[in-house]
Steps between C-alpha positions, in 0.01 A plus 500: 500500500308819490200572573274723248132526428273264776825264597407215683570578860239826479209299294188487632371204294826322529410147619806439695497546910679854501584473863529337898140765548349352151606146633351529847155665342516231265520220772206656672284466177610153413237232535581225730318211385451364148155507534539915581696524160330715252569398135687228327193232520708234264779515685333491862341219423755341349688604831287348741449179354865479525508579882202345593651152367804536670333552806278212480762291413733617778766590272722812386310630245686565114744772434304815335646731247218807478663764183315805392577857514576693833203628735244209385584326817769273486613543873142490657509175352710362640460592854132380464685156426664534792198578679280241334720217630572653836902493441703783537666711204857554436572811279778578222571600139687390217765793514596445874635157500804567275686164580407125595597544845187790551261216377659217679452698822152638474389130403668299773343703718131492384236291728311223351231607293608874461430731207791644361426794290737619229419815302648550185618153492626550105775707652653242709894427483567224274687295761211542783289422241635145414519398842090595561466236215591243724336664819166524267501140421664301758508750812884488513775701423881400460697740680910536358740551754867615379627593188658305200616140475392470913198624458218270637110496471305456783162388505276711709134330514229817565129508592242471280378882374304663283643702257269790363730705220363812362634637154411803292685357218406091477666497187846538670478221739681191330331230419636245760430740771089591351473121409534382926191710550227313594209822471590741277283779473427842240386811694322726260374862527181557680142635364371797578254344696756299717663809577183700601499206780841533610452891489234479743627253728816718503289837582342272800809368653647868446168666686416703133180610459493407077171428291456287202541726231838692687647096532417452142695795389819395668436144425503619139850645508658216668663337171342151637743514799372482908808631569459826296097540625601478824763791505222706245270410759797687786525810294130538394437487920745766534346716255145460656588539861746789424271711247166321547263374795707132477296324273629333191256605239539489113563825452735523760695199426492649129641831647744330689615253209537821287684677754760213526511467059337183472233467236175312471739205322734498812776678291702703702733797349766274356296299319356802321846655448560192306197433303508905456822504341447181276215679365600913477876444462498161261147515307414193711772305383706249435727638692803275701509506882800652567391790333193487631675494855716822396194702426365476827810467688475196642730195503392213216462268775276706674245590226513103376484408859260718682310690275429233152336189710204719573440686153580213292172298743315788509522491075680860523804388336658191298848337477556475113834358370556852360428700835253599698186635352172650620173359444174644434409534863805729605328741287241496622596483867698831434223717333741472160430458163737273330622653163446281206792316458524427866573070504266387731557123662269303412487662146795524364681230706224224447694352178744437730885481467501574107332860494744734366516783713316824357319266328183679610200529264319202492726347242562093592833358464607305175533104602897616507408721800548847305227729496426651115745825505623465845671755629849594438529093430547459809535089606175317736529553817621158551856611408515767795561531881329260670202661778588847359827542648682804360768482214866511587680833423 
């Protein structure tokens, strides 16, 4: 895959860890205990309650599941488990154990009472996966020696563990698997004012000099993500200490945020490229993603991906079974004046799956679904590509 207009590996507001230096930084920022952990107040409490009982009762506390999208602090979770009941903490992923025999080994070797951390636990093998069942539940794996007819199952009894999994996509672990969770927890985006916090704790741990009003603009352009603030935070400092007398203020850190093409939304040059060309090249659309993807010369994946999750929650854009389509607020974001027959979501799309398209005008459909002298006769939307996928040739 190419890489065109603000690919992944080069965005500044992506909320993945781009690096082993991002990763280190990052583990220097992380809080360490749960009562250091900005944000997330539902699910803290929730946490500790679940800790705190284990550790009165002397026991190994439930499995935890903790989903939500990358940077909100998945990871520092989980080592603050760890920490909170004094165990150590045994790291992996989902992609790296490809067969049973990875899993088998990495949990007849854990201690009693260890944490062992899986990230993107939805993207486990299917065989490794079957035998955690059994490891999740009754802290024992069968291990098959030989092949065929001979083959035999040995039963391997292990210690009693914690397992904390972290998903970005909960809706892709199966059901067996996100059913022998005993915690299961949502992370959601942070407030502004969370982020302010984390911003300023950040700029202290870093030795920045930042006031309120310079961490409230980069807190501002986070997108909700700690992960994202804190690297703003990194390029803001370089700005001021390079060009300025090293103090975050707001109109450096607006500078700065300028210089690097993020706006005062936290959209960054590819997420402009595509709600510029939905609304200059396509009239604000409908228009389907892979053409969408073509006009800014970017891969489908990565415009549906990267780029969509953040307009379509920052009520920039909307999914409509006829394409994508701009809403009021893209306008305006842009400085552009949407031409008259422009279909704005949340107009045109709020009757739903039986609007005819071009059916612009105020006109409401007939109880049939066809609005009065639709256009071209053209069939409701219902009868078209599904999520605004493009036509076949």
């Amino acid at each position: 895959m190419g890489y065109g207009i603000g690919s992944e590996p080069d965005r500044l507001v992506s909320a993945d860890a781009d690096g082993p230096d991002e990763q280190v930084i990052e583990a220097a920022l992380r809080p360490k205990k749960l009562d250091d952990f900005i944000g997330q107040e539902r699910v803290r409490e929730q946490l500790s309650l679940v800790l705190h009982g284990a550790l009165r009762r002397g026991r190994t506390p439930d499995h935890v599941l903790l989903s939500g999208g990358p940077g909100l602090g998945k990871t520092t979770l989980a080592m603050i488990i760890a920490a909170e009941l004094g165990r150590p903490l045994r790291i992996s992923s989902g992609p790296a154990i490809e067969r049973a025999g990875d899993l088998a080994a990495v949990l007849s070797t854990l201690a009693e009472g260890e944490v062992l951390f899986l990230d993107e636990i939805h993207r486990l093998a299917r065989p490794a996966e079957e035998m955690l069942y059994m490891a999740m539940e009754d802290f024992r794996v069968d291990v098959v020696v030989g092949k065929g007819p001979g083959a035999t199952a040995i039963p391997l009894d292990i210690a009693p563990f914690t397992l904390v999994g972290a998903t970005t996509r909960a809706g892709m672990l199966p059901g067996p698997l996100r059913d022998r969770f005993g915690f299961v927890a949502h992370m959601d985006f942070y407030e502004p004012a969370e982020l302010e916090i984390i911003v300023r704790r950040s700029a202290a741990l870093l030795d920045v000099e930042i006031s309120d009003e310079g961490a409230a603009e980069v807190a501002g352009r986070s997108r909700g993500t700690p992960r994202i603030a804190n690297r703003l935070l990194r390029r803001v400092r370089d700005y001021a200490e390079v060009r300025g007398d090293g103090t975050v203020t707001r109109e450096s850190a607006r500078t700065a945020l300028a210089l690097y093409e993020v706006d005062e939304r936290g959209l960054d040059r590819l997420d402009r490229a595509v709600l510029g060309a939905l609304l200059r090249k396509f009239g604000g659309g409908p228009v389907g993603l892979s053409t969408l993807a073509v006009s800014v010369g970017e891969e489908p994946e990565t415009v549906e991906v990267v780029a969509e999750p953040f307009l379509v929650r920052q009520g920039l854009l909307a999914r409509t079974p006829r394409g994508r389509v701009a809403t009021g607020a893209a306008w305006a974001h842009l400085g552009l004046t949407p031409p008259p027959t422009a279909p704005m979501a949340g107009t045109l799309f709020d009757l739903g799956d039986r609007v005819v398209p071009g059916g612009v005008g105020g006109r409401p459909p007939t109880d049939d679904g066809v609005v009065p002298g639709g256009v071209g006769g053209r069939p409701p939307t219902g009868s078209q590509p599904d999520e605004g996928t493009d036509p076949p040739e």
